[in-house]
N, C-alpha and C positions, 0 to 999 in steps of 0.2 A: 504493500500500500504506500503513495506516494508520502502520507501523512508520517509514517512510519521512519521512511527512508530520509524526511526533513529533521526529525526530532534525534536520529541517527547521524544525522551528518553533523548537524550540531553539538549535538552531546557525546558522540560517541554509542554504539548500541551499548553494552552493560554497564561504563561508568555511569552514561545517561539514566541510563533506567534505575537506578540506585540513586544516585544524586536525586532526582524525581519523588522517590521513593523517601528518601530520607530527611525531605523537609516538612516544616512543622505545616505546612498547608493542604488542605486537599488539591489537589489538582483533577480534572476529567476533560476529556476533549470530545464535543459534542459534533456531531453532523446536521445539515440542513435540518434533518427529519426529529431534529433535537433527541436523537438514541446517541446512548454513551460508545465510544469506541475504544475509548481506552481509558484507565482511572488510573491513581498512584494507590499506595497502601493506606494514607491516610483518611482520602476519601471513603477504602472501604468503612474504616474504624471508627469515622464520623456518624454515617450514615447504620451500620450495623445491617452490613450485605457481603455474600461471599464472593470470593475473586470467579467463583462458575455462575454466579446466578446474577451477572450485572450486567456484561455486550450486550447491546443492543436496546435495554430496555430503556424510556423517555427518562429524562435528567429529575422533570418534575414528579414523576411516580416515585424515584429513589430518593429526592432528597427532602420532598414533602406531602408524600401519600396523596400526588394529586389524581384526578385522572383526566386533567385537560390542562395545558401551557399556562402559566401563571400569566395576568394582564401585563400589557407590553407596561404600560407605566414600572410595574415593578420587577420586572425580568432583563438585565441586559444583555441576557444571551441573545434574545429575539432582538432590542436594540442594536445589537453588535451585527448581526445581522442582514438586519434593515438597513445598518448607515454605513458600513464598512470600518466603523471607528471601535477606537476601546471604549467601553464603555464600565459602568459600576453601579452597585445599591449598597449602603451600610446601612447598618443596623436592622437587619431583617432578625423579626421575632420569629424562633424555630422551636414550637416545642416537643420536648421530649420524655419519657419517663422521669427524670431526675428535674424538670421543670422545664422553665423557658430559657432557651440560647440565644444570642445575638451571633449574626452570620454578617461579614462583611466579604462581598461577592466585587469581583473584577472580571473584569470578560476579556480578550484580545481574541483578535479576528487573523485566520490565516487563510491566504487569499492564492489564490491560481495564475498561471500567468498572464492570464485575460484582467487579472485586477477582480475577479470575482471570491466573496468569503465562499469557500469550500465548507471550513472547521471555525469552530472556535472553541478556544482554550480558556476555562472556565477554573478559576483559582479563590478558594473559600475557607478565611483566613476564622477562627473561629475568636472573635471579641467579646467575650461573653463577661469574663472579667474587667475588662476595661471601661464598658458598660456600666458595669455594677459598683463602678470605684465611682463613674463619674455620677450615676442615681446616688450613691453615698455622699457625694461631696453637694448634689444638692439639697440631699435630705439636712446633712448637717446644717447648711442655711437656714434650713425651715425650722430646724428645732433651735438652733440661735436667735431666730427673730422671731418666731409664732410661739413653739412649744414654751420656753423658757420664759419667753416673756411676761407669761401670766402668774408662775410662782413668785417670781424675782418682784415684779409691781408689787403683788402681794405683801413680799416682805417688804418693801420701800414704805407701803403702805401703815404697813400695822408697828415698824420702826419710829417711826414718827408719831404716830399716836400714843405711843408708851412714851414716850419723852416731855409729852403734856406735864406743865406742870399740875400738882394737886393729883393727877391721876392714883387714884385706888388703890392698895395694893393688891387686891383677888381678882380687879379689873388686867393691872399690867402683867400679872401674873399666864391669865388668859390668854393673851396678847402674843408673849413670850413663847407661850405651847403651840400658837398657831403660826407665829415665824419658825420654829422648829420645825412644824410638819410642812408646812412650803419648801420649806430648805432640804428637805427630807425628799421632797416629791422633783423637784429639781435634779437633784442627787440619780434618781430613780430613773427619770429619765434619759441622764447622758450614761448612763450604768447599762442602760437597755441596748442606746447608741450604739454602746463600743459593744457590749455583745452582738449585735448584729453586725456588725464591723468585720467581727471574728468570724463567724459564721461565714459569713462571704467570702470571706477570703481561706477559709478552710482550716484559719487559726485556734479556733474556740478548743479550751480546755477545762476540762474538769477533774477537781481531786474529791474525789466519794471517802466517805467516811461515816461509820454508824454514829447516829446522832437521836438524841433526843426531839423529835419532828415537833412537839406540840412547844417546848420552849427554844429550840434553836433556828425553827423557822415561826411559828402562826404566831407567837407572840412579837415577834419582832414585825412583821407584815399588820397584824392588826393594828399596834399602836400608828406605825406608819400611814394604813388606808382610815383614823379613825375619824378624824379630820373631813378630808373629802367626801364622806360618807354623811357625816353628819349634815353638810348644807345639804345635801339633798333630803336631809328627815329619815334616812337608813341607818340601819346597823346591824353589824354579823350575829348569826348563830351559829355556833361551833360545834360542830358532832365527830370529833375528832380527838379521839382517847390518849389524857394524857399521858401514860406511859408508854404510847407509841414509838420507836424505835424503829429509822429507817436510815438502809445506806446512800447516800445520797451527797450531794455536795450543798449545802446549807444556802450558801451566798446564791448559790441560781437556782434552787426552791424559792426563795424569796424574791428572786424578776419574774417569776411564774406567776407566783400567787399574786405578786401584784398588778402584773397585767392584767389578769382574770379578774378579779375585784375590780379593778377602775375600770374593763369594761363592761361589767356587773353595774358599778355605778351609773356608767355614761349611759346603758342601752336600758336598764331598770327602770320600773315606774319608781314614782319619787314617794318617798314615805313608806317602802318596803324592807323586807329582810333579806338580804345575802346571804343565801346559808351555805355552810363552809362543811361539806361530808366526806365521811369516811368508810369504807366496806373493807375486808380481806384481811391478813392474806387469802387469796383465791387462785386456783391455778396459777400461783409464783410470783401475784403480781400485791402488790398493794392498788386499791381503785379509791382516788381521791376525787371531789367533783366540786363546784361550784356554780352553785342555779343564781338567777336572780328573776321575780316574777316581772312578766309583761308580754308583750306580743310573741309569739314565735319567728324566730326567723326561717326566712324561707325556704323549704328544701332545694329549691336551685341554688342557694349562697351558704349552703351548711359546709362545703367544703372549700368553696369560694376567700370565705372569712380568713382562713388558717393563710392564704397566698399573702406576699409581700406585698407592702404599700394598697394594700385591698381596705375599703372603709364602707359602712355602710350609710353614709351620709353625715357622718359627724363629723367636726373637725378632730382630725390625729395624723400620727404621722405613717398608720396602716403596718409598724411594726409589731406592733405587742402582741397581737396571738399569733404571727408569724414568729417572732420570736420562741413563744413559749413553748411552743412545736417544737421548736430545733433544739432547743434545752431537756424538755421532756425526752426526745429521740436517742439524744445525747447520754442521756440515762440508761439506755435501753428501753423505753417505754412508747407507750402511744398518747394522744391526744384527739377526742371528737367529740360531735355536739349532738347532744340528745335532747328532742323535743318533750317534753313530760307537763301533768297535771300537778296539782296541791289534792291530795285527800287524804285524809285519814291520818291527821299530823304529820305526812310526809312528804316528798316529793318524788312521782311514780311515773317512770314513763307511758306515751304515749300510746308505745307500741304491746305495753302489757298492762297497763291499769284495768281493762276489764277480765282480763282473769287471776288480776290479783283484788280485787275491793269487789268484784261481781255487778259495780257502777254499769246499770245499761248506756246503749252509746248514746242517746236520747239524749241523757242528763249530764252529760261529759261537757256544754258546752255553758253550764252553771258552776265549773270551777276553775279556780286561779291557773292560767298560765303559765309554764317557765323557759327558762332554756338552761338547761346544764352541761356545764363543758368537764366531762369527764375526763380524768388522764391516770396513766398507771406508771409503777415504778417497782423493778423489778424485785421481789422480797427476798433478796439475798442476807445474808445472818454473818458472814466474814467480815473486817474492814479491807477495806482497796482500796489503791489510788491508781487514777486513770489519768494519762497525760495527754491521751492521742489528743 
């Protein structure tokens, strides 16, 4: 093949074909009919296709399950095509099992002697990190100017009110507790930051240790959410046994639990309870949950929620149950959302409250609402430390 014989006279046939092979980019060289003719190894590895099951078939079947040429606006293979130029697309969203990729695509046209494109050479450089440094560097602006903004006023605020002269002392005293939980919730938040930092960047470590759960995380997480809790007229119920003992790393229990809570808070009717539960051990796991009454959310966004920078119309900055997913994970454990009712002093899911209370389904829409985001952690009895 003449295509063959170009890329040989160039490269050399084996050094070429290694050299090809051995760089960090896919490469694949398309025909008119947009069928692959030829790929490097990286492309197979990007894509997750065998070096027998890929000549010939369309570019857009293999590298994103299409079954028709993707629109010229966002294709420049067909650009390269059509104008005989190089052409390119960055930041194309690719998703995958492990999530979404960012793809930055280059095209060059190889042409005949009539000056016509025959091939083009299609090089797809995988930015997926560089992406996510640059989403991080604007997240950080937003939590510099929006997030932070509103504890830090806070404390400006209630600083200068304790400075009054004459003021009270059970008054300035108050004062004092609520700049402390501002300053706390500040804290919480660039703590959240850098743990997602870590995440992304594949850095995040944890050291597990058996620990006292009910005073070395829920007490420190309660006093922290009691605050925010209270303007809204809430406050936790705890069903979570104090001599519980779980291995775990304490410091990232505590981003968990306070995710869950504040968005307990934010998405809660006002003047309700957060209840904080505990079941297990159960098949190896400890199952921790946190409900707060109100509307259900909707089963199209129940798994939606857990994604980066995902809101469901509030102002945030869409990390913190993405977060607390990846900490939870991190544990060995899982995280998801279960829709459930209030009966019988409890909170029962959805999908079993009428054979557990015998509640016909008639009368299921005369009680309290929740949504509880369950997560587990795995009930190991040794201490560890994990660095990965």
């Amino acid at each position: 093949m003449n295509l063959n014989y170009e890329l040989e006279s160039v490269l050399g046939e084996q050094p070429g074909i290694r050299i090809l092979n051995s760089m960090g980019f896919a490469i694949a060289t398309l025909n008119t009919d947009l069928n692959i003719v030829w790929c490097n190894l990286q492309y197979l590895q990007m894509f997750k296709v065998l070096n027998n099951n890929i000549q010939g078939r369309h570019c857009y079947e293999v590298s994103f399950n299409r079954d028709r040429p993707c629109p010229l606006r966002r294709c420049p293979v067909l650009r390269t095509f059509e104008t005989g130029l190089e052409d390119r697309f960055l930041g194309i969203a690719y998703k995958t099992e492990q999530g979404i990729k960012f793809l930055d695509i280059y095209c060059f046209p190889i042409k005949n002697p009539d000056d016509a494109v025959t091939h083009v050479v299609e090089v797809i450089n995988d930015n997926t990190k560089l992406h996510e440094l640059v989403r991080l560097s604007e997240n950080a602006a937003m939590l510099a100017s929006h997030e932070l903004k509103t504890p830090l006023t806070a404390i400006a605020t209630l600083a200068r009110a304790a400075m009054y002269p004459n003021m009270p002392d059970d008054k300035k005293e108050r004062f004092l507790y609520r700049i402390i939980s501002r300053a706390e919730s500040a804290v919480t938040m660039i703590e959240e930051f850098l743990t997602m930092s870590a995440i992304s960047l594949g850095e995040l470590k944890i050291q597990t240790r058996r620990v006292n759960f009910y005073n070395e995380v829920m007490e420190k997480v309660l006093d922290q959410q009691q605050e925010p809790m209270a303007e809204k007229g809430m406050n936790a119920r705890v069903d979570i046994p104090w001599e519980l003992e779980v291995v775990c790393d304490p410091r990232y229990m505590q981003l968990v639990y306070n995710n869950l809570i504040s968005n307990a808070t934010k998405y809660g009717t006002i003047g309700t309870e957060v209840y904080l539960g505990y079941s297990g051990p159960q098949d190896g796991y400890h199952y921790f949950n946190v409900v707060n009454e109100g509307d259900w959310i909707k089963e199209k966004d129940k798994d939606r929620i857990f994604e980066k920078y995902e809101t469901l119309g509030k102002k945030s900055s869409g990390l913190g149950l993405h977060t607390a997913r990846e900490v939870v994970k991190k544990h060995g454990g899982d995280i998801w959302l279960d829709l459930c009712y209030y009966a019988m002093g409890k909170w029962i899911s959805k999908d079993t409250i009428t054979n557990e209370t015998m509640i016909a389904e008639e009368y299921l829409n005369q009680l309290s609402k929740g949504n509880s985001f369950v997560f587990t952690i795995p009930a190991k009895y040794e201490n560890t430390e994990e660095s990965e």
